[in-house]
Chimera marker file (.cmm) of the C-alpha trace (Angstrom):
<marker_set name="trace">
<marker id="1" x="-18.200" y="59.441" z="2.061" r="1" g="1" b="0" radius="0.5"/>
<marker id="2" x="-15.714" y="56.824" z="1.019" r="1" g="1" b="0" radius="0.5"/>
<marker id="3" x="-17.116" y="54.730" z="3.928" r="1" g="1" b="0" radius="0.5"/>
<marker id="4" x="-20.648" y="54.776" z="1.623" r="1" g="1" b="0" radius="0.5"/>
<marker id="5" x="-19.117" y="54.159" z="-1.501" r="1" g="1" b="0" radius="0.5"/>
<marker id="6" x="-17.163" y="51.041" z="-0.027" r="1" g="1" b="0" radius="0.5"/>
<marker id="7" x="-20.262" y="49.894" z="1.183" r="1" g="1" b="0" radius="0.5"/>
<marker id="8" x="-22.332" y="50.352" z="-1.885" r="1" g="1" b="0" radius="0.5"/>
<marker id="9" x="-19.735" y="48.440" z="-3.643" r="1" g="1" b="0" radius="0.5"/>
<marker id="10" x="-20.006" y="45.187" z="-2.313" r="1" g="1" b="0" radius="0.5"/>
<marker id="11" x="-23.637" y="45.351" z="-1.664" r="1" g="1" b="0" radius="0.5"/>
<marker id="12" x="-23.954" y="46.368" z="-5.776" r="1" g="1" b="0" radius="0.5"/>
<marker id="13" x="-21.615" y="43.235" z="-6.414" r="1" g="1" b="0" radius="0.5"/>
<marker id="14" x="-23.967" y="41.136" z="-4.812" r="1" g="1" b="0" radius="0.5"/>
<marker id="15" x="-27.013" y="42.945" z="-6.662" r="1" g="1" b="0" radius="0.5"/>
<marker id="16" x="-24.725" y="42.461" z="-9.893" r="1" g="1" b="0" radius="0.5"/>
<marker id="17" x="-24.570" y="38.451" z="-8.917" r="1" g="1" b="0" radius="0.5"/>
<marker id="18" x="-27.929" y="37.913" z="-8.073" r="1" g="1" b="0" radius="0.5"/>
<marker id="19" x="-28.956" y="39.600" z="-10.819" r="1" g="1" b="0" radius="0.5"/>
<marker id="20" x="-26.867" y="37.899" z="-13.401" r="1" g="1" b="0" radius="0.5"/>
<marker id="21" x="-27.656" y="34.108" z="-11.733" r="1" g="1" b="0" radius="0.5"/>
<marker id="22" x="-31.686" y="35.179" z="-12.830" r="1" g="1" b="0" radius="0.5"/>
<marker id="23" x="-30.516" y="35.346" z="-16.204" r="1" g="1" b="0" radius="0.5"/>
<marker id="24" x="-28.517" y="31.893" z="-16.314" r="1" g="1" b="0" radius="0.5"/>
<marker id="25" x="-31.203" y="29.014" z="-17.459" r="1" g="1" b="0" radius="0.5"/>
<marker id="26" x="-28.348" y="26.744" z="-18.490" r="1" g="1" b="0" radius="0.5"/>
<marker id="27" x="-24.243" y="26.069" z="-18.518" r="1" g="1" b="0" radius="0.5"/>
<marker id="28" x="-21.845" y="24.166" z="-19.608" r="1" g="1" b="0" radius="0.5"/>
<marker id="29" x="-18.681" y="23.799" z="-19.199" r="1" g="1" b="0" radius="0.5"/>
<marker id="30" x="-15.117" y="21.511" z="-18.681" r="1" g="1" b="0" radius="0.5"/>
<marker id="31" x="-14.434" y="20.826" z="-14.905" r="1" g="1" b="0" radius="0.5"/>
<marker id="32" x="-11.750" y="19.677" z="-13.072" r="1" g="1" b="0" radius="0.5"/>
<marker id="33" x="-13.190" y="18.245" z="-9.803" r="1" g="1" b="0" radius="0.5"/>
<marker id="34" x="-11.103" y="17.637" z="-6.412" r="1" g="1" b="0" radius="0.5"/>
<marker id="35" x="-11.848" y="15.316" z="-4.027" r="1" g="1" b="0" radius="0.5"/>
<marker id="36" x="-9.406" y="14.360" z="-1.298" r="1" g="1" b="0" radius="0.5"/>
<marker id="37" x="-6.623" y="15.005" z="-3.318" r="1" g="1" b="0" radius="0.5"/>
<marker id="38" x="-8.088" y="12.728" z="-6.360" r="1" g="1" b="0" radius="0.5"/>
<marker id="39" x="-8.419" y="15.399" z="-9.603" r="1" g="1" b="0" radius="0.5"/>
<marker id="40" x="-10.841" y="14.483" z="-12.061" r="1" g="1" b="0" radius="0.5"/>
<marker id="41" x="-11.511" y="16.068" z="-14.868" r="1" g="1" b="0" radius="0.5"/>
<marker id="42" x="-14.609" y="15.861" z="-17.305" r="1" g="1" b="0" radius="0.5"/>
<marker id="43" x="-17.509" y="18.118" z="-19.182" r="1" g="1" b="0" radius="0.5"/>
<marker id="44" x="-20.872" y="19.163" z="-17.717" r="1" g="1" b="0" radius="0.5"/>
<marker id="45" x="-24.123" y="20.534" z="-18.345" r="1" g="1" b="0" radius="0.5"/>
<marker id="46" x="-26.618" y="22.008" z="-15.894" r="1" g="1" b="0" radius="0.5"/>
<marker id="47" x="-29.978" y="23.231" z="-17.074" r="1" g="1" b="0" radius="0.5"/>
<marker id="48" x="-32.069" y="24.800" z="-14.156" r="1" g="1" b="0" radius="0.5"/>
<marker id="49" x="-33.756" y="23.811" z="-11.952" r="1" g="1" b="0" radius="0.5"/>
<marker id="50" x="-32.468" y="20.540" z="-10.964" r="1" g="1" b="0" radius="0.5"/>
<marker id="51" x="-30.927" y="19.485" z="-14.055" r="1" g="1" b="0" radius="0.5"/>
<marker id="52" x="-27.165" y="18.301" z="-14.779" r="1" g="1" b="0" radius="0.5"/>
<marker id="53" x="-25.272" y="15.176" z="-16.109" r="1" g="1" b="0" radius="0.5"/>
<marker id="54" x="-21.136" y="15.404" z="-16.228" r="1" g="1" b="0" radius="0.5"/>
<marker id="55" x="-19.144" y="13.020" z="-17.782" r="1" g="1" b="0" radius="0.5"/>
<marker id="56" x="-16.016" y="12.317" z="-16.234" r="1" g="1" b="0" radius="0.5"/>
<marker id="57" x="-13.075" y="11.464" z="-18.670" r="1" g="1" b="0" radius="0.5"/>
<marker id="58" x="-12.506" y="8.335" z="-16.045" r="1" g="1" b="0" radius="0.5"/>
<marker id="59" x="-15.318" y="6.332" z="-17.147" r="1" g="1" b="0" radius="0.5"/>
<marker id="60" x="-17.745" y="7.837" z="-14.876" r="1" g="1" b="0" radius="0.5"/>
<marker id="61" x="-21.130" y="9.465" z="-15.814" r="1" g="1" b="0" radius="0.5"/>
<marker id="62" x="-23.550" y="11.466" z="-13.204" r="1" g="1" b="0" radius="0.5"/>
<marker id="63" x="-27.274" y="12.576" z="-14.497" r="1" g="1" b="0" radius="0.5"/>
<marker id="64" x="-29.043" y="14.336" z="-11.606" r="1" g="1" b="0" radius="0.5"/>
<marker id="65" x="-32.889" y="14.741" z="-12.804" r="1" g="1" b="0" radius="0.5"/>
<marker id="66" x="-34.874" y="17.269" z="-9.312" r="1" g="1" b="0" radius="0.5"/>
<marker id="67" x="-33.314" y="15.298" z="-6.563" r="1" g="1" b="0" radius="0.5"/>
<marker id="68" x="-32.239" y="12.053" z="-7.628" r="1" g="1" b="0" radius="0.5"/>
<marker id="69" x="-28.377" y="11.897" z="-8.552" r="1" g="1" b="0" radius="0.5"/>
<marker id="70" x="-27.574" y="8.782" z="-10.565" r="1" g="1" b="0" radius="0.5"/>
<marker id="71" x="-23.655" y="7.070" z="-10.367" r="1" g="1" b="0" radius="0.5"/>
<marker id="72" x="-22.705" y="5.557" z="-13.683" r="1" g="1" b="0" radius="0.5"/>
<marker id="73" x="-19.277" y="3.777" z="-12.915" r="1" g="1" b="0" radius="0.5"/>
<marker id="74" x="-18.656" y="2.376" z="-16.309" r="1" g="1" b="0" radius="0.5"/>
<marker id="75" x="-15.798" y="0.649" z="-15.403" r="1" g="1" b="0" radius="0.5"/>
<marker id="76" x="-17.106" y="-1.395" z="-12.216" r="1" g="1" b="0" radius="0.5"/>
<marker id="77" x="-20.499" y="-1.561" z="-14.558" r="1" g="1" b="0" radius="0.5"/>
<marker id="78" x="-22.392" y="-0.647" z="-11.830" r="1" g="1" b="0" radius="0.5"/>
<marker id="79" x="-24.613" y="2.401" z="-11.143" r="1" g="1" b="0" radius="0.5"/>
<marker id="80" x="-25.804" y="4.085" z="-8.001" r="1" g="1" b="0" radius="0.5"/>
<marker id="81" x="-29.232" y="6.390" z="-6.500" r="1" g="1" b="0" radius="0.5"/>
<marker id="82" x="-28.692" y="9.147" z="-4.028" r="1" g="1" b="0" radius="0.5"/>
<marker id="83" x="-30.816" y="11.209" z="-2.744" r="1" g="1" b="0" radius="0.5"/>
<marker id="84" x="-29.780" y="14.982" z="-3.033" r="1" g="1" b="0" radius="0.5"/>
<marker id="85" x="-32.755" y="16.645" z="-1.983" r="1" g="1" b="0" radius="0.5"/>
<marker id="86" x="-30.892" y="18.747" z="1.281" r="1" g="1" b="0" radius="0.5"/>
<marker id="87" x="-27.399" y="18.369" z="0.311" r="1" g="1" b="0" radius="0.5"/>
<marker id="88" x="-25.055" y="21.082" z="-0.872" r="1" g="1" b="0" radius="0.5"/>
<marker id="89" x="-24.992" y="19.250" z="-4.685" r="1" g="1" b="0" radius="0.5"/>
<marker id="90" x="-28.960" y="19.840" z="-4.156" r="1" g="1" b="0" radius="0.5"/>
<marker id="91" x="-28.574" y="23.600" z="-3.329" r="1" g="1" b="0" radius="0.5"/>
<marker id="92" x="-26.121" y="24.524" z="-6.331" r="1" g="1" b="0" radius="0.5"/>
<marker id="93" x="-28.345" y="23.081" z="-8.395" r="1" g="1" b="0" radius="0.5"/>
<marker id="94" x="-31.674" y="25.050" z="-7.541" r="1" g="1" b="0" radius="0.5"/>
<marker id="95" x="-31.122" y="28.434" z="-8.956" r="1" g="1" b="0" radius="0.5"/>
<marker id="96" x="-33.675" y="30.450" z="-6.474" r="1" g="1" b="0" radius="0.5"/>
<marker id="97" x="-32.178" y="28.682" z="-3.308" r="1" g="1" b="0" radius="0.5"/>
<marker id="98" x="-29.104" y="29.618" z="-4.242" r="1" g="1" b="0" radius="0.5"/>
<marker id="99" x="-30.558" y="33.531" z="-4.921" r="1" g="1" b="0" radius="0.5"/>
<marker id="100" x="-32.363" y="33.699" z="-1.819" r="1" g="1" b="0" radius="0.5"/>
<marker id="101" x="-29.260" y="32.220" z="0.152" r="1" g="1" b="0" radius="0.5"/>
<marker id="102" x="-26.685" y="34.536" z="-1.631" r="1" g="1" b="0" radius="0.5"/>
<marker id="103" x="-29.221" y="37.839" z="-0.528" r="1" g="1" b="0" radius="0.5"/>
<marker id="104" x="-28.601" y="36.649" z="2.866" r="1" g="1" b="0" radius="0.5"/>
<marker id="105" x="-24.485" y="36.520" z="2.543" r="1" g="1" b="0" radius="0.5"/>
<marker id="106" x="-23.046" y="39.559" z="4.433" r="1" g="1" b="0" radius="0.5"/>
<marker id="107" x="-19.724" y="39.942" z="2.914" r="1" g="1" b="0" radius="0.5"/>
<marker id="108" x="-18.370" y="38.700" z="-0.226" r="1" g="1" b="0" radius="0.5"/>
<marker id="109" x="-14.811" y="37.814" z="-0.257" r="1" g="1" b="0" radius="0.5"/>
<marker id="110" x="-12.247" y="38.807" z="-3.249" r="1" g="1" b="0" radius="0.5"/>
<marker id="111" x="-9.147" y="36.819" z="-3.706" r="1" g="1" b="0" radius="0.5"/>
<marker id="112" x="-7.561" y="36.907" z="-7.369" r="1" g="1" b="0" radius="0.5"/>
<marker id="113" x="-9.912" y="37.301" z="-9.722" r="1" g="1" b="0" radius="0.5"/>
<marker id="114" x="-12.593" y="35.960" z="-7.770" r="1" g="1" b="0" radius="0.5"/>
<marker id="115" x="-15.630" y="36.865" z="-5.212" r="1" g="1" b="0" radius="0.5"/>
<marker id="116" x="-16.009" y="33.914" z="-3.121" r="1" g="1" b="0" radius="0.5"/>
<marker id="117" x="-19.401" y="33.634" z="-1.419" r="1" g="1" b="0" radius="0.5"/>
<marker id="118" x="-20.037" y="31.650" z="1.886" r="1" g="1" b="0" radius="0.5"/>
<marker id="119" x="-22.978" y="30.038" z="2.539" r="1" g="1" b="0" radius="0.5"/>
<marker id="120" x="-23.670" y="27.657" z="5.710" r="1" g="1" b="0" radius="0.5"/>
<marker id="121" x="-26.237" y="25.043" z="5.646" r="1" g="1" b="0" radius="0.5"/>
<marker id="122" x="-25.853" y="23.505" z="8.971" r="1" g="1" b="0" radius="0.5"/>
<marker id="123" x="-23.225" y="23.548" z="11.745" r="1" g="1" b="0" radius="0.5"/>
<marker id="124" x="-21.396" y="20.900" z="9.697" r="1" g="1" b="0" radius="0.5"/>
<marker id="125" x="-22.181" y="21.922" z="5.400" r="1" g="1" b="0" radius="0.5"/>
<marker id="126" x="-20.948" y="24.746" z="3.582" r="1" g="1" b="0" radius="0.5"/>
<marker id="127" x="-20.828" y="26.150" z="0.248" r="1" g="1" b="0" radius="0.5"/>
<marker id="128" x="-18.180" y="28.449" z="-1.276" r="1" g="1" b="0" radius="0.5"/>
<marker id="129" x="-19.484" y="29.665" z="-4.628" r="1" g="1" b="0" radius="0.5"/>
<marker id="130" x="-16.596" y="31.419" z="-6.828" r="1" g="1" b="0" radius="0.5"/>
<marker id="131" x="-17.918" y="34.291" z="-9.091" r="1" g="1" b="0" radius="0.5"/>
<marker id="132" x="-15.661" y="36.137" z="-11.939" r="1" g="1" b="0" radius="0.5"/>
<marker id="133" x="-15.113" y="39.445" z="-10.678" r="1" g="1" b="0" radius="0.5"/>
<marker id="134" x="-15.798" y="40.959" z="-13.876" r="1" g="1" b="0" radius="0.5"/>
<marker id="135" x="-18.361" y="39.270" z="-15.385" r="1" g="1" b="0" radius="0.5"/>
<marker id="136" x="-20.035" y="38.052" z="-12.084" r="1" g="1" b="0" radius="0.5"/>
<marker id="137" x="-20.492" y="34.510" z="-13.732" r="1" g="1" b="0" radius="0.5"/>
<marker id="138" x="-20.408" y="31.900" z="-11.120" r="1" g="1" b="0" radius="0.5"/>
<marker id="139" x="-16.957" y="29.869" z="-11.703" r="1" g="1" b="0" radius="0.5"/>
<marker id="140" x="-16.914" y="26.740" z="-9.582" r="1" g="1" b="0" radius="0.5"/>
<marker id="141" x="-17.959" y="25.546" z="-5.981" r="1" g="1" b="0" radius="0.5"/>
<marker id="142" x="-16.392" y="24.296" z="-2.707" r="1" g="1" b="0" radius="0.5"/>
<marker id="143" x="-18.474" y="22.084" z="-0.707" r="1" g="1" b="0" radius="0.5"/>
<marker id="144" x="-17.825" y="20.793" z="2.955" r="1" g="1" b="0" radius="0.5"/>
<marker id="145" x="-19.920" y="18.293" z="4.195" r="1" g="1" b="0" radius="0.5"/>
<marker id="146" x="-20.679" y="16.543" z="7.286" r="1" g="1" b="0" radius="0.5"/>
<marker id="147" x="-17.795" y="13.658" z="7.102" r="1" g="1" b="0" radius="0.5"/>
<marker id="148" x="-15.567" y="16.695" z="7.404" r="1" g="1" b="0" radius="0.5"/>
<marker id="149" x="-14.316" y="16.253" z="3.350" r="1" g="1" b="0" radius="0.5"/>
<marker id="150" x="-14.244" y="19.025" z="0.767" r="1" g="1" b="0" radius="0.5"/>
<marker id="151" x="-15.127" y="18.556" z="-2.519" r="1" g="1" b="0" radius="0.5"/>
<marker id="152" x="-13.713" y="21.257" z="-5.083" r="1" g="1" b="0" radius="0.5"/>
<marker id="153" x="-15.493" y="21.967" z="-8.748" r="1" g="1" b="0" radius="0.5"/>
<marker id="154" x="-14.019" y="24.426" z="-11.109" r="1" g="1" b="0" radius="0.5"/>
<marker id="155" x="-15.481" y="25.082" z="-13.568" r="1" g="1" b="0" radius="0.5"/>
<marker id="156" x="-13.626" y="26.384" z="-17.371" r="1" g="1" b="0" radius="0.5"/>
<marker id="157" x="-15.028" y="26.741" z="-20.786" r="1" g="1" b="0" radius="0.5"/>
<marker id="158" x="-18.174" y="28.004" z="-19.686" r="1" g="1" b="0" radius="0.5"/>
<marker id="159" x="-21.263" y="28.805" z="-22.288" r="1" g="1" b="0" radius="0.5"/>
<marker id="160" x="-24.027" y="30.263" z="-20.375" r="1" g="1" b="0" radius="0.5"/>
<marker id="161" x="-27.764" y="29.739" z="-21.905" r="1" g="1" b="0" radius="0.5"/>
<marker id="162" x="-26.879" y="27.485" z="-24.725" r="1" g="1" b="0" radius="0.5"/>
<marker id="163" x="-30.086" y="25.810" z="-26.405" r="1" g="1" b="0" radius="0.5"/>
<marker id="164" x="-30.380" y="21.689" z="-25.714" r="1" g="1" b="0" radius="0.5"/>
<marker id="165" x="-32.426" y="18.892" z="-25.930" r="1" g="1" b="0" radius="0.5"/>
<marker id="166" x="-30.445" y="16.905" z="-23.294" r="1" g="1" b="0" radius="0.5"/>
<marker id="167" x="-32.845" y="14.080" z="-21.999" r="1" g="1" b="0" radius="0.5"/>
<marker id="168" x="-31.733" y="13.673" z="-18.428" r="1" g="1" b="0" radius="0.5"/>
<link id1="1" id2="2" r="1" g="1" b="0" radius="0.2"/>
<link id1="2" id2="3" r="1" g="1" b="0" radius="0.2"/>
<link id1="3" id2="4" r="1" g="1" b="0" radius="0.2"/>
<link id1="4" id2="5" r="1" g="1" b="0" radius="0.2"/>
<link id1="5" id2="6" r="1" g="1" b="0" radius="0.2"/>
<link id1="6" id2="7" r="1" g="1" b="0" radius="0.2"/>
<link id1="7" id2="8" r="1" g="1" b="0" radius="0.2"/>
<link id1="8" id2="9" r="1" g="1" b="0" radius="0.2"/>
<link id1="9" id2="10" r="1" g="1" b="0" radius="0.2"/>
<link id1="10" id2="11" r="1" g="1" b="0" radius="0.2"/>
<link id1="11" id2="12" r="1" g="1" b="0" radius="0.2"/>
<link id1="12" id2="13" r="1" g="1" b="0" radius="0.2"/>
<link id1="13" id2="14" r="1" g="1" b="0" radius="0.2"/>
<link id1="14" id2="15" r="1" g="1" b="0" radius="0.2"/>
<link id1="15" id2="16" r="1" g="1" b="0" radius="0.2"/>
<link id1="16" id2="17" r="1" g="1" b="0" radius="0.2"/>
<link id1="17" id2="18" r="1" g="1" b="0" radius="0.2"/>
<link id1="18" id2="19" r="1" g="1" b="0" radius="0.2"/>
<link id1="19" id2="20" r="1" g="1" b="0" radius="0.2"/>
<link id1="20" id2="21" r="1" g="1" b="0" radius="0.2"/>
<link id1="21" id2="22" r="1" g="1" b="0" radius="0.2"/>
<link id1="22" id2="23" r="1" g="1" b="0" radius="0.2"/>
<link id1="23" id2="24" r="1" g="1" b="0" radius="0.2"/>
<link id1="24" id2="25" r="1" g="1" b="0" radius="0.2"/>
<link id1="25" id2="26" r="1" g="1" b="0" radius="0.2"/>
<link id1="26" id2="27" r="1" g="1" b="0" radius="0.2"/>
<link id1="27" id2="28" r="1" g="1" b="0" radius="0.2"/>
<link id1="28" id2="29" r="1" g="1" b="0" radius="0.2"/>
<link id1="29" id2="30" r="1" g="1" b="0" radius="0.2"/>
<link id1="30" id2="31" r="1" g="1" b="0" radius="0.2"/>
<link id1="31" id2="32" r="1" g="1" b="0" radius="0.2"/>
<link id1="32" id2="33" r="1" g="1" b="0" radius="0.2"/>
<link id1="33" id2="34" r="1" g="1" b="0" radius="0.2"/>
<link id1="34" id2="35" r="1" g="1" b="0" radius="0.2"/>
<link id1="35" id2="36" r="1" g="1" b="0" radius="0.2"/>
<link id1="36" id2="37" r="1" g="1" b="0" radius="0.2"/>
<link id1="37" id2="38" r="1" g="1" b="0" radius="0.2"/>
<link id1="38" id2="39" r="1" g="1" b="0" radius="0.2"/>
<link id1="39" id2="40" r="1" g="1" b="0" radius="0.2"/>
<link id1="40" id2="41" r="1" g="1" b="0" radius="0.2"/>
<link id1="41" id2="42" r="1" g="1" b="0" radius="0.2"/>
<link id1="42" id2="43" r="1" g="1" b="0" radius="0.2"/>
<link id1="43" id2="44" r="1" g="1" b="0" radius="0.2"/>
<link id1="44" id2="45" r="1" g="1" b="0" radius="0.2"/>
<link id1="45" id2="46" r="1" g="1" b="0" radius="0.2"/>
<link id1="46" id2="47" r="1" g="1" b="0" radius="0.2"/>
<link id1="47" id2="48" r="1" g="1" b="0" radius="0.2"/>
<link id1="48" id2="49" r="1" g="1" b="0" radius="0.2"/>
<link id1="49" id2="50" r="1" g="1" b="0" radius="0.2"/>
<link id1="50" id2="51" r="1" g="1" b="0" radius="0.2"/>
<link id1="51" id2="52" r="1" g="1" b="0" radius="0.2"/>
<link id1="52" id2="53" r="1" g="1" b="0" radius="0.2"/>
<link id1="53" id2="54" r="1" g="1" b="0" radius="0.2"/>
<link id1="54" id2="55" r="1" g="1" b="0" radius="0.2"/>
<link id1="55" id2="56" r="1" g="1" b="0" radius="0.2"/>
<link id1="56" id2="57" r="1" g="1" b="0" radius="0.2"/>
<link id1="57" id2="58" r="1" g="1" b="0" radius="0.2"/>
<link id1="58" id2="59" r="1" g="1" b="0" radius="0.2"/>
<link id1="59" id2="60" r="1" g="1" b="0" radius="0.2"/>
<link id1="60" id2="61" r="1" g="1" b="0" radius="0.2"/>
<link id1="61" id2="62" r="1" g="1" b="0" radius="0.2"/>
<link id1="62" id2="63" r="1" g="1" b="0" radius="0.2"/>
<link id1="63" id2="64" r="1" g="1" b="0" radius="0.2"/>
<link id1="64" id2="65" r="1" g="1" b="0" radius="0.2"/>
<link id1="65" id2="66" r="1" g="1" b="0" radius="0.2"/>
<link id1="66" id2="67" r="1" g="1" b="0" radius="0.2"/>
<link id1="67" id2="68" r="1" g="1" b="0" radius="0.2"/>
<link id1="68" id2="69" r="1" g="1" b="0" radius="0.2"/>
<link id1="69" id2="70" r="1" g="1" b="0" radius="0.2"/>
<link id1="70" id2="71" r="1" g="1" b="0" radius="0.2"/>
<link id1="71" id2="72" r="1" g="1" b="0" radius="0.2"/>
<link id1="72" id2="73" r="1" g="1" b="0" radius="0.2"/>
<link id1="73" id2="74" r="1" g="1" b="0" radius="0.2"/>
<link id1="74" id2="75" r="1" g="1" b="0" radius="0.2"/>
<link id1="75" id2="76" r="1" g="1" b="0" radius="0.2"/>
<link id1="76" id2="77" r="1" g="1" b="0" radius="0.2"/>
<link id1="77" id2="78" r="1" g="1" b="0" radius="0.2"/>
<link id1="78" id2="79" r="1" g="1" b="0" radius="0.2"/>
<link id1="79" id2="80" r="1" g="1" b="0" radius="0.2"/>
<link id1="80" id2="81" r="1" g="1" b="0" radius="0.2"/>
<link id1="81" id2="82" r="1" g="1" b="0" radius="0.2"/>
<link id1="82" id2="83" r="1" g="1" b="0" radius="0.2"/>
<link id1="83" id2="84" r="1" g="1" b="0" radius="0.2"/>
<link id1="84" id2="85" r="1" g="1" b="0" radius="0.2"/>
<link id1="85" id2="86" r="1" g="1" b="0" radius="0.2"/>
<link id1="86" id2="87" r="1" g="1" b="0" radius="0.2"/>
<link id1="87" id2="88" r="1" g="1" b="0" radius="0.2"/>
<link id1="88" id2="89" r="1" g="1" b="0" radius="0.2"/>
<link id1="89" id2="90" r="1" g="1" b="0" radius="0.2"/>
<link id1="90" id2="91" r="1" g="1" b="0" radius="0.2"/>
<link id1="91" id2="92" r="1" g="1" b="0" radius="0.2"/>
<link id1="92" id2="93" r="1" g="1" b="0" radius="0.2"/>
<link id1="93" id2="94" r="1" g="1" b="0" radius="0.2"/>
<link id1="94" id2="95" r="1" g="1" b="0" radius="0.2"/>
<link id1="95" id2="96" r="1" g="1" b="0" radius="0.2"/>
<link id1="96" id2="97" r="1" g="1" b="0" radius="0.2"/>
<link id1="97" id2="98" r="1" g="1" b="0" radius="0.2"/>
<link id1="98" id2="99" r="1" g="1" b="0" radius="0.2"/>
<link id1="99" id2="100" r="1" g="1" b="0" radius="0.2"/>
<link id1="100" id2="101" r="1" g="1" b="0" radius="0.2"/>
<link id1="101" id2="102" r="1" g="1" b="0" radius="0.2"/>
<link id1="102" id2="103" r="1" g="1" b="0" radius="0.2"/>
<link id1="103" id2="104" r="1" g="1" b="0" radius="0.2"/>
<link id1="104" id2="105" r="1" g="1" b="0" radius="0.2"/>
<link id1="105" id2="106" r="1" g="1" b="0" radius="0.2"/>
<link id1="106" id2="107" r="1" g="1" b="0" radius="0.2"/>
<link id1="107" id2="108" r="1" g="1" b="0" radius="0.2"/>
<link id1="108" id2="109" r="1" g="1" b="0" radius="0.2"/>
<link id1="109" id2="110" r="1" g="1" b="0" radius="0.2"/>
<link id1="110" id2="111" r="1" g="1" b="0" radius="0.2"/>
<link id1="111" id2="112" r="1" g="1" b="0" radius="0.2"/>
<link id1="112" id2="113" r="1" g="1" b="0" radius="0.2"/>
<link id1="113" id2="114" r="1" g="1" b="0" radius="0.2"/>
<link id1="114" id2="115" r="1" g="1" b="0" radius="0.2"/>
<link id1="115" id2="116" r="1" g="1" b="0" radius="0.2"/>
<link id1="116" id2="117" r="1" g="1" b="0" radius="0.2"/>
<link id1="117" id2="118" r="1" g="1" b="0" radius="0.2"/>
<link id1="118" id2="119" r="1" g="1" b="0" radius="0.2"/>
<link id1="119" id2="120" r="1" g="1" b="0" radius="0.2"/>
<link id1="120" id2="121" r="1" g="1" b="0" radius="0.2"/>
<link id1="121" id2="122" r="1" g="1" b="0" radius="0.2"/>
<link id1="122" id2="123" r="1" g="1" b="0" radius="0.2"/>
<link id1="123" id2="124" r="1" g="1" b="0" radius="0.2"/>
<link id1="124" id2="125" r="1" g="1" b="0" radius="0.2"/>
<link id1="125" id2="126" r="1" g="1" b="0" radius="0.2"/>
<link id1="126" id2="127" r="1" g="1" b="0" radius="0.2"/>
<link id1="127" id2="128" r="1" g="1" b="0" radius="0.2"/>
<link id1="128" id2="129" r="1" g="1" b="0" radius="0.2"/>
<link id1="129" id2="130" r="1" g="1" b="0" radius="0.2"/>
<link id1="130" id2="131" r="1" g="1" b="0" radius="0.2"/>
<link id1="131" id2="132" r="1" g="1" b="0" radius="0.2"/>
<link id1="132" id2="133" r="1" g="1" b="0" radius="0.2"/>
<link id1="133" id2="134" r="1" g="1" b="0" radius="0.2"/>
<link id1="134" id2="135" r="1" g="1" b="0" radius="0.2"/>
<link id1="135" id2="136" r="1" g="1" b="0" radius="0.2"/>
<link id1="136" id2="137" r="1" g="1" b="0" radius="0.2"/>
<link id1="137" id2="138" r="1" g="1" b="0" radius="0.2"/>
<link id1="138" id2="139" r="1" g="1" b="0" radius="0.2"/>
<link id1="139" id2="140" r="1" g="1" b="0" radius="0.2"/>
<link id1="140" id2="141" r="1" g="1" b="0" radius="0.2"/>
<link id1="141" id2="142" r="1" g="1" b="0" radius="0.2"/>
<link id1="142" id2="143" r="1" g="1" b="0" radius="0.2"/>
<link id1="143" id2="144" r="1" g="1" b="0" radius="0.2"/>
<link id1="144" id2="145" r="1" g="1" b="0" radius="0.2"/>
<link id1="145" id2="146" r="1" g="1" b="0" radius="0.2"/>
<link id1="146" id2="147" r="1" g="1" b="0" radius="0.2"/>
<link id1="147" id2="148" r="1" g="1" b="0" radius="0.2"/>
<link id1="148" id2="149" r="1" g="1" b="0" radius="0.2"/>
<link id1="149" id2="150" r="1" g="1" b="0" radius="0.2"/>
<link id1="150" id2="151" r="1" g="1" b="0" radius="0.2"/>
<link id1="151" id2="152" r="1" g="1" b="0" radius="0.2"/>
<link id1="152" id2="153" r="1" g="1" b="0" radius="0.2"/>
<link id1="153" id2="154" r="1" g="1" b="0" radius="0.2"/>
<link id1="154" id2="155" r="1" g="1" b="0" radius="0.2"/>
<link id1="155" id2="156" r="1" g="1" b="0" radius="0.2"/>
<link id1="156" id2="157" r="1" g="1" b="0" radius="0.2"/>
<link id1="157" id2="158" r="1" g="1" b="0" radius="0.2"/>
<link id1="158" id2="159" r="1" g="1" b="0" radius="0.2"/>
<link id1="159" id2="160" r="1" g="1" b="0" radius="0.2"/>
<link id1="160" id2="161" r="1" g="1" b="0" radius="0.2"/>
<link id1="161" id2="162" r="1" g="1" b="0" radius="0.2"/>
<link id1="162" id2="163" r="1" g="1" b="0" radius="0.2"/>
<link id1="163" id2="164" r="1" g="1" b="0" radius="0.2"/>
<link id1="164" id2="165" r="1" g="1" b="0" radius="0.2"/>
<link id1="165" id2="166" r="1" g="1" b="0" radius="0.2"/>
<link id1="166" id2="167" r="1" g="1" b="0" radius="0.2"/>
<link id1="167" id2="168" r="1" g="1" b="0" radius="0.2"/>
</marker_set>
């Protein structure tokens, strides 16, 4: 018996996840983003799908609009077009891959306060997506890509469905 109600407990936290990430149209939020031991720091928006623009308190500005990510480095004055289409940025951004790869996650990991899902892309990419345990709100990212460097994304501050007319 407790065997079944262990099990039923993480499956109904990722039921509870899923579930609340089909309600989420748009967040934003305050970040602090680490790179290779560089902290930045900034606000951001995402509106789903395929929507977000951050603005970095270092003079630094990124509007992704579907799969085109746009670099705004005010301070060099120059700006830069990446493709995000099957990158991990790309994933995090499209609300129903990240459902349908979540429903495929076998176990859910809790350390703190958080459930930390894993996701692999590839033999070389993979996601870590940090939920709040209690309100099953997603919290921030880890991403490892191919060049073997992590980028970390916490997110703080967070409004969840907030109305905008953000052109992107």
């Amino acid at each position: 018996m407790l065997i079944f109600f262990c099990a039923n407990s993480k499956g109904s936290e990722k039921d509870r996840i899923i579930e609340n990430l089909k309600k989420i149209n748009s967040i934003r939020f305050n970040f602090t983003q680490i790179t290779n031991d560089v902290t930045e720091n900034g606000n951001c928006l995402i509106v789903y799908p395929k929507k977000m623009r951050c603005v970095y308190e270092e003079d630094k500005e990124i509007i992704v609009n579907n799969d085109d990510l746009f670099l705004i480095n005010k301070r060099e004055d120059k700006n830069y077009n990446y493709n995000i289409k099957d990158t991990p940025l790309g994933v995090m951004l499209d609300k129903e891959n990240i459902i349908e790869k979540l429903s495929k996650v076998e176990k859910f990991n809790k350390i703190d306060k958080n459930i930390i899902a894993i996701i692999d892309l590839n033999s070389q990419e993979s996601i870590e997506i940090y939920f709040n345990s209690k309100e099953m709100n997603i919290v921030g990212w880890k991403i490892k890509n191919y060049e073997k460097s992590t980028l970390e994304f916490l997110m703080n501050n967070i409004l969840i469905n907030i109305n905008t007319n953000e052109k992107f």
